[in-house]
mmCIF file of the N, C-alpha and C atoms, coordinates in Angstrom:
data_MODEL
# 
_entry.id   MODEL 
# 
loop_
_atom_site.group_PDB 
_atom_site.id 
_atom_site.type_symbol 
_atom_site.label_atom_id 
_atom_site.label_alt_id 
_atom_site.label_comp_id 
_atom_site.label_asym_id 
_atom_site.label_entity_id 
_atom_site.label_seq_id 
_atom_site.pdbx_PDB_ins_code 
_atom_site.Cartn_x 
_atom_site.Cartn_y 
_atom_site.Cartn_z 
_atom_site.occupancy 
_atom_site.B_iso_or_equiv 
_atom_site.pdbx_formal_charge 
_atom_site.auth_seq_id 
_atom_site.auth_comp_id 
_atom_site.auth_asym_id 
_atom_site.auth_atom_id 
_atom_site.pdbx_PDB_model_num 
ATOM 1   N N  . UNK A 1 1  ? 17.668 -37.636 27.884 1.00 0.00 ? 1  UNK A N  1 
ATOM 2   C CA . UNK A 1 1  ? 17.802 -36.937 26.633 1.00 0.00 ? 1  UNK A CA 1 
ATOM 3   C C  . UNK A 1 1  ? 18.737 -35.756 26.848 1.00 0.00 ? 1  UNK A C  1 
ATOM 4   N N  . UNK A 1 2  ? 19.680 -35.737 25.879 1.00 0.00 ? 2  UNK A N  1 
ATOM 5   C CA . UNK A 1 2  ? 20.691 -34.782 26.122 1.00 0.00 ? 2  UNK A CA 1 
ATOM 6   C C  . UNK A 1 2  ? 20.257 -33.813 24.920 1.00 0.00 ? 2  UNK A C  1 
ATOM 7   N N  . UNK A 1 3  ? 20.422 -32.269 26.034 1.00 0.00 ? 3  UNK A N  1 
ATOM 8   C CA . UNK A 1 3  ? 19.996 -31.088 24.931 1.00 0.00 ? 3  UNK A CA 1 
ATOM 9   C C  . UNK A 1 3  ? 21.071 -29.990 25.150 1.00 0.00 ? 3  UNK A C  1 
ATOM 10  N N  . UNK A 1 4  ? 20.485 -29.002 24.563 1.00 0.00 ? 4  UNK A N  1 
ATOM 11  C CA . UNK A 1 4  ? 21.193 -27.508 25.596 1.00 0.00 ? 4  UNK A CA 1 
ATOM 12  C C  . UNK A 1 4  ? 20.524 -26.539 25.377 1.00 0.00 ? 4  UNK A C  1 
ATOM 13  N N  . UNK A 1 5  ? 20.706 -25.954 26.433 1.00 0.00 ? 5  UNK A N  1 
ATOM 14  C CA . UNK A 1 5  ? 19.291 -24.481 27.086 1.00 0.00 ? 5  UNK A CA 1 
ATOM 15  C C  . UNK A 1 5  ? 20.228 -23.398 27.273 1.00 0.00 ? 5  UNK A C  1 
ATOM 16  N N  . UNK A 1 6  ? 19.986 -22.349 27.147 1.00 0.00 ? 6  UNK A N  1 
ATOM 17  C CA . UNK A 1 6  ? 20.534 -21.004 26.800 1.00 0.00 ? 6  UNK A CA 1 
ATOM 18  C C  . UNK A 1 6  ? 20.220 -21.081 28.501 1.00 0.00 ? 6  UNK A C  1 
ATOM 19  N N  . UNK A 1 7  ? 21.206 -20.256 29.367 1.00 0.00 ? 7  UNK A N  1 
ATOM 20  C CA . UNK A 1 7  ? 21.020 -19.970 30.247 1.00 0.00 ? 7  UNK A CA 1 
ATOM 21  C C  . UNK A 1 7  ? 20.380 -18.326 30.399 1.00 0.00 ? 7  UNK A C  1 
ATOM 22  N N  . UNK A 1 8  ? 20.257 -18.011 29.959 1.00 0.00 ? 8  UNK A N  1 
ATOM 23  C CA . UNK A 1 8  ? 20.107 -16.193 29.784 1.00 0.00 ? 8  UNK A CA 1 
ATOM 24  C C  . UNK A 1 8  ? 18.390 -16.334 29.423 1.00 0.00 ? 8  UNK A C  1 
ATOM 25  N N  . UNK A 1 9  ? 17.908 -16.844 28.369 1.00 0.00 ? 9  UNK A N  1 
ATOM 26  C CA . UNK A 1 9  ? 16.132 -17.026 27.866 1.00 0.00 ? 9  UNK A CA 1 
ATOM 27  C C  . UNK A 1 9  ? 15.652 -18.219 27.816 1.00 0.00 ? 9  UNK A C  1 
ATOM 28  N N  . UNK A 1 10 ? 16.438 -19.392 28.433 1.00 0.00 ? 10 UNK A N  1 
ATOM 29  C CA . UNK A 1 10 ? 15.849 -20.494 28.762 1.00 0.00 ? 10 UNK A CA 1 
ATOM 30  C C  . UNK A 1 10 ? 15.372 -21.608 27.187 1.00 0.00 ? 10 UNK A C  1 
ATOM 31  N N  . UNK A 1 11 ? 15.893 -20.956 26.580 1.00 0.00 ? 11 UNK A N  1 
ATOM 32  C CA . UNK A 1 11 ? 15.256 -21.926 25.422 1.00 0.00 ? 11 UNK A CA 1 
ATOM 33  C C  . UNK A 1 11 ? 15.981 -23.144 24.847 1.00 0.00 ? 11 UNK A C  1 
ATOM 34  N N  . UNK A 1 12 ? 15.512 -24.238 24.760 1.00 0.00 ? 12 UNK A N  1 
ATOM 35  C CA . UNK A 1 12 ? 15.898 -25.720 24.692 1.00 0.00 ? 12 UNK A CA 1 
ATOM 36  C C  . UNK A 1 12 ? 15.754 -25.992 23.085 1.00 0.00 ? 12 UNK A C  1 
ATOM 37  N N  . UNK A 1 13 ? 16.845 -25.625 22.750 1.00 0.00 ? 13 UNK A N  1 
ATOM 38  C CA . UNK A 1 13 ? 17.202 -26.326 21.291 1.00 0.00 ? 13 UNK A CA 1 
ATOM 39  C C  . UNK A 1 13 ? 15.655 -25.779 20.008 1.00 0.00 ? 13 UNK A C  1 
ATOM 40  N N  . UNK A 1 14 ? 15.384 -24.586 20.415 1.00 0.00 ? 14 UNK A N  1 
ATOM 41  C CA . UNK A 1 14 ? 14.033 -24.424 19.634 1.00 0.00 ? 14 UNK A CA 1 
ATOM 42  C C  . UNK A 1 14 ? 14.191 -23.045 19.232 1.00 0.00 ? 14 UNK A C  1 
ATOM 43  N N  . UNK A 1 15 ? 13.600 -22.752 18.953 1.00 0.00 ? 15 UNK A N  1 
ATOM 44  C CA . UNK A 1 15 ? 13.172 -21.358 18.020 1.00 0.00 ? 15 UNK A CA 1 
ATOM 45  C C  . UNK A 1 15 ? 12.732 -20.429 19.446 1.00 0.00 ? 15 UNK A C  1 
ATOM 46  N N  . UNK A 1 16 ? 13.502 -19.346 19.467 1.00 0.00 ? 16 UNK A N  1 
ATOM 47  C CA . UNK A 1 16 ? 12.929 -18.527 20.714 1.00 0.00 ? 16 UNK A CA 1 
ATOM 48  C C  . UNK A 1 16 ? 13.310 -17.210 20.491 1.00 0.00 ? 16 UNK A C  1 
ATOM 49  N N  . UNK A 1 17 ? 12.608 -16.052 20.999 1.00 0.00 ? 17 UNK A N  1 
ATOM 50  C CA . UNK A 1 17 ? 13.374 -14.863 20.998 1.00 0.00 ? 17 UNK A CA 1 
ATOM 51  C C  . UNK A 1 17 ? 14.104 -15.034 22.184 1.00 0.00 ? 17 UNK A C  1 
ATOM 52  N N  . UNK A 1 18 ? 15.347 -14.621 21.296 1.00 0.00 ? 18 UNK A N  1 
ATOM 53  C CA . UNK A 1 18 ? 16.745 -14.539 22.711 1.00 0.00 ? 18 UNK A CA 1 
ATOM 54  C C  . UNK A 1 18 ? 16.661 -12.518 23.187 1.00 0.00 ? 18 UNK A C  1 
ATOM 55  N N  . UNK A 1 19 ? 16.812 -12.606 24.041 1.00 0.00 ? 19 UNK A N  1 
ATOM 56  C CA . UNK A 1 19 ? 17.049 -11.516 25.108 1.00 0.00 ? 19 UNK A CA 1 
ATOM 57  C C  . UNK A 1 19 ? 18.253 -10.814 24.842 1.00 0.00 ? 19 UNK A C  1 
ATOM 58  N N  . UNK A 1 20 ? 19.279 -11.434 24.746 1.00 0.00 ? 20 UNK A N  1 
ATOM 59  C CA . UNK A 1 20 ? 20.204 -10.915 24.406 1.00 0.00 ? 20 UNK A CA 1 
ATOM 60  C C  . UNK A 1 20 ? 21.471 -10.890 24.832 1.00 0.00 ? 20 UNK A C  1 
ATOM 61  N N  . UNK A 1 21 ? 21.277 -12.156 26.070 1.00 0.00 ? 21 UNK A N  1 
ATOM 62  C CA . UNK A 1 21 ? 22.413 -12.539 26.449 1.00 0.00 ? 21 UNK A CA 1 
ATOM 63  C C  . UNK A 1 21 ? 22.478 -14.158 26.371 1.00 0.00 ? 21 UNK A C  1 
ATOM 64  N N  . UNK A 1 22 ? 22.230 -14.655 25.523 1.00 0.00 ? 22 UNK A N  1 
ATOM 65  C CA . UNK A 1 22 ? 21.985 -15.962 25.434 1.00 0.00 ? 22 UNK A CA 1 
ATOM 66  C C  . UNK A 1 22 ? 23.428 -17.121 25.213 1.00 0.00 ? 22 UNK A C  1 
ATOM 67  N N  . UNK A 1 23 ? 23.786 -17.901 26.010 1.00 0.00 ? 23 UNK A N  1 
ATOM 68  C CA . UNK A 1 23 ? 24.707 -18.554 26.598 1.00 0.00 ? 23 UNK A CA 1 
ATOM 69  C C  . UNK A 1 23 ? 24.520 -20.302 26.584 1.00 0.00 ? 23 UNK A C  1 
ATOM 70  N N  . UNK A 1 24 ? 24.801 -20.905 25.393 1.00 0.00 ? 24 UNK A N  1 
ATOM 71  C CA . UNK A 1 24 ? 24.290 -22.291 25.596 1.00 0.00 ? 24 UNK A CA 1 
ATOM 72  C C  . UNK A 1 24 ? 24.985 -23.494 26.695 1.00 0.00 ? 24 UNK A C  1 
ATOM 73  N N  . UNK A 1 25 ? 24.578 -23.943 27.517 1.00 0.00 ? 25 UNK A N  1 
ATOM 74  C CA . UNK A 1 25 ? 24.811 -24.997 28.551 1.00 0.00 ? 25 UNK A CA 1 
ATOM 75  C C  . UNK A 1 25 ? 24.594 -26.442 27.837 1.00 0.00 ? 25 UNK A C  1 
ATOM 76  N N  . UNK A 1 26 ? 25.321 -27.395 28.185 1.00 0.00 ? 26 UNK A N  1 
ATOM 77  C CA . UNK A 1 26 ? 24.111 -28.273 28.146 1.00 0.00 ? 26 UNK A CA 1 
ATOM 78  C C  . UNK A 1 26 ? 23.561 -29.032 29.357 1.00 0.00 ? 26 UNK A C  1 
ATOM 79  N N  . UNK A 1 27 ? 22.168 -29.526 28.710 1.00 0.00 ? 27 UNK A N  1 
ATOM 80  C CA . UNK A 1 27 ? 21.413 -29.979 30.007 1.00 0.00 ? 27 UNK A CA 1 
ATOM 81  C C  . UNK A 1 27 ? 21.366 -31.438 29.578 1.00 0.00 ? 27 UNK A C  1 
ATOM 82  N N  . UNK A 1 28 ? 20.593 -32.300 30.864 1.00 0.00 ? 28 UNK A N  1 
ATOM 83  C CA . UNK A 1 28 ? 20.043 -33.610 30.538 1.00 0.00 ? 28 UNK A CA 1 
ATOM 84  C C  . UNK A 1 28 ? 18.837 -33.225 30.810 1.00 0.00 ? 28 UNK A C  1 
ATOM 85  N N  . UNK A 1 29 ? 17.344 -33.947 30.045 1.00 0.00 ? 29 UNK A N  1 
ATOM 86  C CA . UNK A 1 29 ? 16.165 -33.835 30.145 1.00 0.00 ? 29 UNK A CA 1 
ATOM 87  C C  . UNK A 1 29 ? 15.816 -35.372 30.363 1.00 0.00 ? 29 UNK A C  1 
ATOM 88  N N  . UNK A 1 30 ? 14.608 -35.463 31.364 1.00 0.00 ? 30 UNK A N  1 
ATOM 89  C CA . UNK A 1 30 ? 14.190 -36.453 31.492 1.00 0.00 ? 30 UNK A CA 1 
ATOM 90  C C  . UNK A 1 30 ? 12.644 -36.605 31.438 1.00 0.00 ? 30 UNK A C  1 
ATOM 91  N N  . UNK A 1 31 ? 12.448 -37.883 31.719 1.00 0.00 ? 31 UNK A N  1 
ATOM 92  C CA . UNK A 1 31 ? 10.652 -37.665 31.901 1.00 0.00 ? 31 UNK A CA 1 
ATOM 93  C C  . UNK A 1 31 ? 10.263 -37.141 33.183 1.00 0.00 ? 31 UNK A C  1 
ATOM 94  N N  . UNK A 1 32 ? 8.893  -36.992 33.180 1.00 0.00 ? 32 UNK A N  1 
ATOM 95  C CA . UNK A 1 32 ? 8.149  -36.624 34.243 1.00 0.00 ? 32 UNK A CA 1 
ATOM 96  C C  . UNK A 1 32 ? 7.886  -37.586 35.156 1.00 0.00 ? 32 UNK A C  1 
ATOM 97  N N  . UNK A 1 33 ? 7.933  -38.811 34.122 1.00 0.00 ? 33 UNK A N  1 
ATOM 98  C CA . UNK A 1 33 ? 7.273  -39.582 35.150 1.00 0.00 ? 33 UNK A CA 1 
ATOM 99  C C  . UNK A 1 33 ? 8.261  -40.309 35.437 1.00 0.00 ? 33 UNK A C  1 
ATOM 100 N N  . UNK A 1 34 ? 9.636  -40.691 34.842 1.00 0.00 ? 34 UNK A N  1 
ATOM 101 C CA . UNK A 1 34 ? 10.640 -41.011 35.509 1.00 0.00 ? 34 UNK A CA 1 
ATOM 102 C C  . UNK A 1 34 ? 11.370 -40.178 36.889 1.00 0.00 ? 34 UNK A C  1 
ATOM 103 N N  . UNK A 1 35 ? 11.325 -39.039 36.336 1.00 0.00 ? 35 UNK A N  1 
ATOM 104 C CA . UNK A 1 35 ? 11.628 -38.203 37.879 1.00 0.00 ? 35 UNK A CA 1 
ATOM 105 C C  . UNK A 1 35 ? 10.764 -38.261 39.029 1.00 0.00 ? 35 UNK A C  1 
ATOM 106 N N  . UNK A 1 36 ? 9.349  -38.847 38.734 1.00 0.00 ? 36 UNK A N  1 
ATOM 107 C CA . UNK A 1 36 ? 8.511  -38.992 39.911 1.00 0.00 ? 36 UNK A CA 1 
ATOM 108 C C  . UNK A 1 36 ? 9.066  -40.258 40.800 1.00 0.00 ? 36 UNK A C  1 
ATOM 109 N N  . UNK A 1 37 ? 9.420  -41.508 39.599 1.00 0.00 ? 37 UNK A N  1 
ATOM 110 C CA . UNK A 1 37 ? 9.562  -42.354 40.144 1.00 0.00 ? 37 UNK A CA 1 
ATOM 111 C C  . UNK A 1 37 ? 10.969 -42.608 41.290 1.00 0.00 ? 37 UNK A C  1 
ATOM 112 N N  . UNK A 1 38 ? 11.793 -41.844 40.612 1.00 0.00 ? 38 UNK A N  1 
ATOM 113 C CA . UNK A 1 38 ? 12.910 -41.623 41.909 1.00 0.00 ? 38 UNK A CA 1 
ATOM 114 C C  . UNK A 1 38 ? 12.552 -40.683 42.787 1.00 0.00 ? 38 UNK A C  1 
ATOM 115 N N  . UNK A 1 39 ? 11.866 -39.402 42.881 1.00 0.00 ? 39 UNK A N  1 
ATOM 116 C CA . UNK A 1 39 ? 11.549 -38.842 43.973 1.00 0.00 ? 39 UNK A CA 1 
ATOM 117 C C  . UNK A 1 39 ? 10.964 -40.280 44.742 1.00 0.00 ? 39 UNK A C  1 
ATOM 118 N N  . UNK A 1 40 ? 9.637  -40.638 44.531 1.00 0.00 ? 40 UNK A N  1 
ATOM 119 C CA . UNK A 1 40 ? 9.327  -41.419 45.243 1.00 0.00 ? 40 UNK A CA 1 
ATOM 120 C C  . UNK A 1 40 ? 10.073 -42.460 46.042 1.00 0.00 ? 40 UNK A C  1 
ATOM 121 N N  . UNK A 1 41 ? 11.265 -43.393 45.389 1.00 0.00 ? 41 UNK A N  1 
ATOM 122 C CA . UNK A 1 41 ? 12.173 -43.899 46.029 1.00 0.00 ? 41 UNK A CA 1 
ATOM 123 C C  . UNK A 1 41 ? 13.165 -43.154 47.045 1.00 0.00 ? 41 UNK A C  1 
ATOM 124 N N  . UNK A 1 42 ? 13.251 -41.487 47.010 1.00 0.00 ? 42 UNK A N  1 
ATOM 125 C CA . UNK A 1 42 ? 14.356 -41.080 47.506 1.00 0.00 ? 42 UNK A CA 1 
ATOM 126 C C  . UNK A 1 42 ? 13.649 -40.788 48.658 1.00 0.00 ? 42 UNK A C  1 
ATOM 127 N N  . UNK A 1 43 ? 12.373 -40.202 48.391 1.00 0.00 ? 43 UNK A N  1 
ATOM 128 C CA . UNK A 1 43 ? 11.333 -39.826 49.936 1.00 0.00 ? 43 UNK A CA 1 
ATOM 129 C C  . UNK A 1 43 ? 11.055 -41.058 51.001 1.00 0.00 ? 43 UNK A C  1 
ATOM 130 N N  . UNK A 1 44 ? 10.982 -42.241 49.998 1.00 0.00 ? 44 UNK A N  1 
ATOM 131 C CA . UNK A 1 44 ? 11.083 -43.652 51.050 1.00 0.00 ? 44 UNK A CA 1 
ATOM 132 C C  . UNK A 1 44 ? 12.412 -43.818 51.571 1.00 0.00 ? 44 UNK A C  1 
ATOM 133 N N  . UNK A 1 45 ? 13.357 -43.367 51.296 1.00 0.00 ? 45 UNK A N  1 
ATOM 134 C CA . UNK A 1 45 ? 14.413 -43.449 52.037 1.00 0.00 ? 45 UNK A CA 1 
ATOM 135 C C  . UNK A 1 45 ? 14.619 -42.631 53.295 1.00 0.00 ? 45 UNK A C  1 
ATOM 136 N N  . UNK A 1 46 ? 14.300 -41.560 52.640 1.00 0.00 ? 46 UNK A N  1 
ATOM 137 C CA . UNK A 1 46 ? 14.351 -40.125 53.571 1.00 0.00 ? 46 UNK A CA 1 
ATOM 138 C C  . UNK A 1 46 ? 13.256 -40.323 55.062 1.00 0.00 ? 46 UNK A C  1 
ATOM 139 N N  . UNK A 1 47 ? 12.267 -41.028 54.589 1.00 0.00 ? 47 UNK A N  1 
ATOM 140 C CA . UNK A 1 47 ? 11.194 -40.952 55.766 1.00 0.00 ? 47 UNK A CA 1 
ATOM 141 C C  . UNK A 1 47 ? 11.090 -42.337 56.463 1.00 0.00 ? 47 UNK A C  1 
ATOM 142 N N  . UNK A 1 48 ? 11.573 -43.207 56.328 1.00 0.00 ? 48 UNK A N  1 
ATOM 143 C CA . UNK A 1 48 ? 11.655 -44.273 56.511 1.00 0.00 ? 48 UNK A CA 1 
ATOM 144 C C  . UNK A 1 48 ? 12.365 -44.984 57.608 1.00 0.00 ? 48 UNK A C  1 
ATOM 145 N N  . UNK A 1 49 ? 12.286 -45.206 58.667 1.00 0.00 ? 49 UNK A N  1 
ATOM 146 C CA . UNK A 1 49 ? 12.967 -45.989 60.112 1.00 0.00 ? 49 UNK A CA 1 
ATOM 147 C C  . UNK A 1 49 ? 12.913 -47.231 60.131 1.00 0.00 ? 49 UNK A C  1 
ATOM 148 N N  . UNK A 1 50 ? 13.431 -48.111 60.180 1.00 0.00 ? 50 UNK A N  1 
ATOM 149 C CA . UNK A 1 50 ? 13.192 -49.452 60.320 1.00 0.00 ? 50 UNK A CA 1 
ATOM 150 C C  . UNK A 1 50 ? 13.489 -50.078 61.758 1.00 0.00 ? 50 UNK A C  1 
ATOM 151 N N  . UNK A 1 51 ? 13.025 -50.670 61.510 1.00 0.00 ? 51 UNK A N  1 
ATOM 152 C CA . UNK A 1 51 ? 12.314 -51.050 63.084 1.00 0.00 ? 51 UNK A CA 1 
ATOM 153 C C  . UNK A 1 51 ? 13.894 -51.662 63.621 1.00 0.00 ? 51 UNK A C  1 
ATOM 154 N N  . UNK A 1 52 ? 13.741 -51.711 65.233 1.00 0.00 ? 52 UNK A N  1 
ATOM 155 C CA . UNK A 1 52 ? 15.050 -52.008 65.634 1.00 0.00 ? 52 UNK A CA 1 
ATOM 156 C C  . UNK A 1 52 ? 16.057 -53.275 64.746 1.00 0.00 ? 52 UNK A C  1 
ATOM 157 N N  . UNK A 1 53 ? 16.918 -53.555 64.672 1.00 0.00 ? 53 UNK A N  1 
ATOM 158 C CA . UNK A 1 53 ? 17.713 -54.755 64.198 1.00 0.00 ? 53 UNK A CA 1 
ATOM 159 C C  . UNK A 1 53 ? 16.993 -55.056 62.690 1.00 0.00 ? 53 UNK A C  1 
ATOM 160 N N  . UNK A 1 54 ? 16.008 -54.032 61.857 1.00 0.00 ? 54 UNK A N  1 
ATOM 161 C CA . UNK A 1 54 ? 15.907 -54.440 60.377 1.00 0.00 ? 54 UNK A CA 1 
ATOM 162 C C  . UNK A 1 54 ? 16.685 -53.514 59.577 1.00 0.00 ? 54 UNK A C  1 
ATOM 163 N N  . UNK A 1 55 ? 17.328 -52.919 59.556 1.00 0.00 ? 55 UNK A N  1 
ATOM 164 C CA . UNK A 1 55 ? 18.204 -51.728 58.774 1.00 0.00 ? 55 UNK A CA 1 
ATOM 165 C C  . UNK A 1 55 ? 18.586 -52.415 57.639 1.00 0.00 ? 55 UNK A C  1 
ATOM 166 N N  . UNK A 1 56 ? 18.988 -53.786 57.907 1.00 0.00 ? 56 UNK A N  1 
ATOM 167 C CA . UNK A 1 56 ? 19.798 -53.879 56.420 1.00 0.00 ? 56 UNK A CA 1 
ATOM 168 C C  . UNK A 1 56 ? 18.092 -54.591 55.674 1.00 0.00 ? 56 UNK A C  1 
ATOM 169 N N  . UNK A 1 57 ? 17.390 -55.551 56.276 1.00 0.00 ? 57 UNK A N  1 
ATOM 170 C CA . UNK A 1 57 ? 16.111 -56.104 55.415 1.00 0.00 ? 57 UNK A CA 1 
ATOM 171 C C  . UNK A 1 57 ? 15.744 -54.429 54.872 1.00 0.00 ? 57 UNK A C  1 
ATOM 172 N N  . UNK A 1 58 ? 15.674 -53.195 55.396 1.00 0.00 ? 58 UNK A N  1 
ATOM 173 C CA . UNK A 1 58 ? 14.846 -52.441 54.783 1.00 0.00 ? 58 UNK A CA 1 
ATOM 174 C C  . UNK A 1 58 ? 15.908 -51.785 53.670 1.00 0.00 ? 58 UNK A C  1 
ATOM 175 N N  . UNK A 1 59 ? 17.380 -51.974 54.479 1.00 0.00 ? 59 UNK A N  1 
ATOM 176 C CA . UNK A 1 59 ? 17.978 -51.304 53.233 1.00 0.00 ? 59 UNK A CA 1 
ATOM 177 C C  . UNK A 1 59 ? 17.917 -52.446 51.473 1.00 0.00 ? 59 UNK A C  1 
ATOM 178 N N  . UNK A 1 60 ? 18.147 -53.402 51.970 1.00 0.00 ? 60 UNK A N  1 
ATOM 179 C CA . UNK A 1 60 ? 17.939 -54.157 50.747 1.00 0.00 ? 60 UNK A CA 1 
ATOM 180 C C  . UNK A 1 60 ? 16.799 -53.900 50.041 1.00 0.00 ? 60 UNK A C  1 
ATOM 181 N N  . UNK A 1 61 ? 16.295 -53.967 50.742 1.00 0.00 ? 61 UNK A N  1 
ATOM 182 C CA . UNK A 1 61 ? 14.236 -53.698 49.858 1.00 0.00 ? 61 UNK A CA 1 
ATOM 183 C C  . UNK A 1 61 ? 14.423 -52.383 49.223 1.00 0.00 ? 61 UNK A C  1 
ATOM 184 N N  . UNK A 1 62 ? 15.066 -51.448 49.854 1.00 0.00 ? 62 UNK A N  1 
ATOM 185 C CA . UNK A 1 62 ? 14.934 -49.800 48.802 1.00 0.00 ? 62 UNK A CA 1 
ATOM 186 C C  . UNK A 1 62 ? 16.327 -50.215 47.482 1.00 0.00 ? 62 UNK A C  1 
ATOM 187 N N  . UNK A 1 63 ? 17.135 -50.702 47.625 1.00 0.00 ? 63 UNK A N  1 
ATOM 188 C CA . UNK A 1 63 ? 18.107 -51.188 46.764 1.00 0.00 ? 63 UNK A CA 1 
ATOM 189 C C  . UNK A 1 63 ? 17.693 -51.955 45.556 1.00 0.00 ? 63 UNK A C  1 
ATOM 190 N N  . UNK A 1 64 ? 17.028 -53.116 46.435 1.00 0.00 ? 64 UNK A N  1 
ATOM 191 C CA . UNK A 1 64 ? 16.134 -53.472 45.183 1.00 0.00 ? 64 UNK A CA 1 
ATOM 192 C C  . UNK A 1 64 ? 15.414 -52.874 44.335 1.00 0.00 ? 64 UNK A C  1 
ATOM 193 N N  . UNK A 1 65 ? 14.630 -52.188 45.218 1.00 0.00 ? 65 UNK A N  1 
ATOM 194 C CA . UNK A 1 65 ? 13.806 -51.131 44.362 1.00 0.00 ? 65 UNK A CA 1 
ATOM 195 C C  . UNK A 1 65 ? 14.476 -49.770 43.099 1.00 0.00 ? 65 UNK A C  1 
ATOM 196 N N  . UNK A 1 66 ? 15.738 -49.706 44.013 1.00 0.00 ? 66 UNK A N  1 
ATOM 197 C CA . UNK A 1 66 ? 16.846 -49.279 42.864 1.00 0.00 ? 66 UNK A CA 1 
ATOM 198 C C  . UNK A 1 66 ? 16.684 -49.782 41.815 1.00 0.00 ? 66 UNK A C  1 
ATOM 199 N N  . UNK A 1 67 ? 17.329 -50.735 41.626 1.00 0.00 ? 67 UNK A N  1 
ATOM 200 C CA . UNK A 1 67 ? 17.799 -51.697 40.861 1.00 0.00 ? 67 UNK A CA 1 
ATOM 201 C C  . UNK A 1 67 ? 16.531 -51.804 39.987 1.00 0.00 ? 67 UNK A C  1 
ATOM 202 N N  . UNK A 1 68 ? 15.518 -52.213 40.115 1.00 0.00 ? 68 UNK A N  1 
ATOM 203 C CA . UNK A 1 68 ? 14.435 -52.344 39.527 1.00 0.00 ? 68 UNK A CA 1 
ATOM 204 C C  . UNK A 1 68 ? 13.652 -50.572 38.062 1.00 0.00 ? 68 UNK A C  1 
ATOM 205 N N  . UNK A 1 69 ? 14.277 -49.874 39.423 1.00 0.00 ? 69 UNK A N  1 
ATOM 206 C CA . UNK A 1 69 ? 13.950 -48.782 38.528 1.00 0.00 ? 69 UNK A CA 1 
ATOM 207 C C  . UNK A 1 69 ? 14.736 -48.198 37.413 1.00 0.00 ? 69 UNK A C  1 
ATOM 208 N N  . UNK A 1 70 ? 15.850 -48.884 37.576 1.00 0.00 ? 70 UNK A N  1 
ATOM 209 C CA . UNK A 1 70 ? 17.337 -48.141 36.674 1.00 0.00 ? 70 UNK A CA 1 
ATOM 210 C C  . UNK A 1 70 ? 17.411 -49.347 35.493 1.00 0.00 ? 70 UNK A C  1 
ATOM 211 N N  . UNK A 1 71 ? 16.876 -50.916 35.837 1.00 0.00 ? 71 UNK A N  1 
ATOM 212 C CA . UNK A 1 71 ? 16.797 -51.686 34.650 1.00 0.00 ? 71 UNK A CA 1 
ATOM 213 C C  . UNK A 1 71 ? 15.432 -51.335 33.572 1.00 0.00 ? 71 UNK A C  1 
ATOM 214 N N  . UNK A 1 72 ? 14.666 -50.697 34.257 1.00 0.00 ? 72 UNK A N  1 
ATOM 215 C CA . UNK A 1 72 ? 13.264 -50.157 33.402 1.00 0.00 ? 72 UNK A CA 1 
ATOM 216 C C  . UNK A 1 72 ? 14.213 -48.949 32.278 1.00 0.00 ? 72 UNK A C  1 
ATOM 217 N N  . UNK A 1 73 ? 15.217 -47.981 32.283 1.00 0.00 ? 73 UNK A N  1 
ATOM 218 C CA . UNK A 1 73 ? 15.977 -47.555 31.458 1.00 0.00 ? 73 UNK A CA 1 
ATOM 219 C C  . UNK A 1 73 ? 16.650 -48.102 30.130 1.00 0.00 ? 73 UNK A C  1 
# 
């Protein structure tokens, strides 16, 4: 979801008292639980060793798992 947030009082397209230096950006907003779901894929990457001579079986399996999460979009 594309918005924009005042960088100065933080407020996202809503009714806010501005401070007085208020500066609109724009942002992308997402879900919560979509951002969980790529942390989770990025930490399996990050922590993840595969055992001698499997690098590419494990890289495929997190790829897939890419793939899987970006067609749920």
């Amino acid at each position: 979801m594309k918005a924009w947030q005042c960088i100065g009082c933080g407020r996202l397209e809503a009714e806010s008292t501005c401070i007085g230096i208020c500066q609109d950006r724009p942002v992308e907003l997402v879900y919560a639980s979509d951002y969980m779901e790529l942390e989770t894929l990025v930490r399996q990457l990050a922590v993840t060793s595969p055992r001698e001579g499997q690098w590419e079986q494990s890289y495929r399996a997190l790829q897939k798992r890419a793939r899987e999460l970006l067609a749920k979009r």
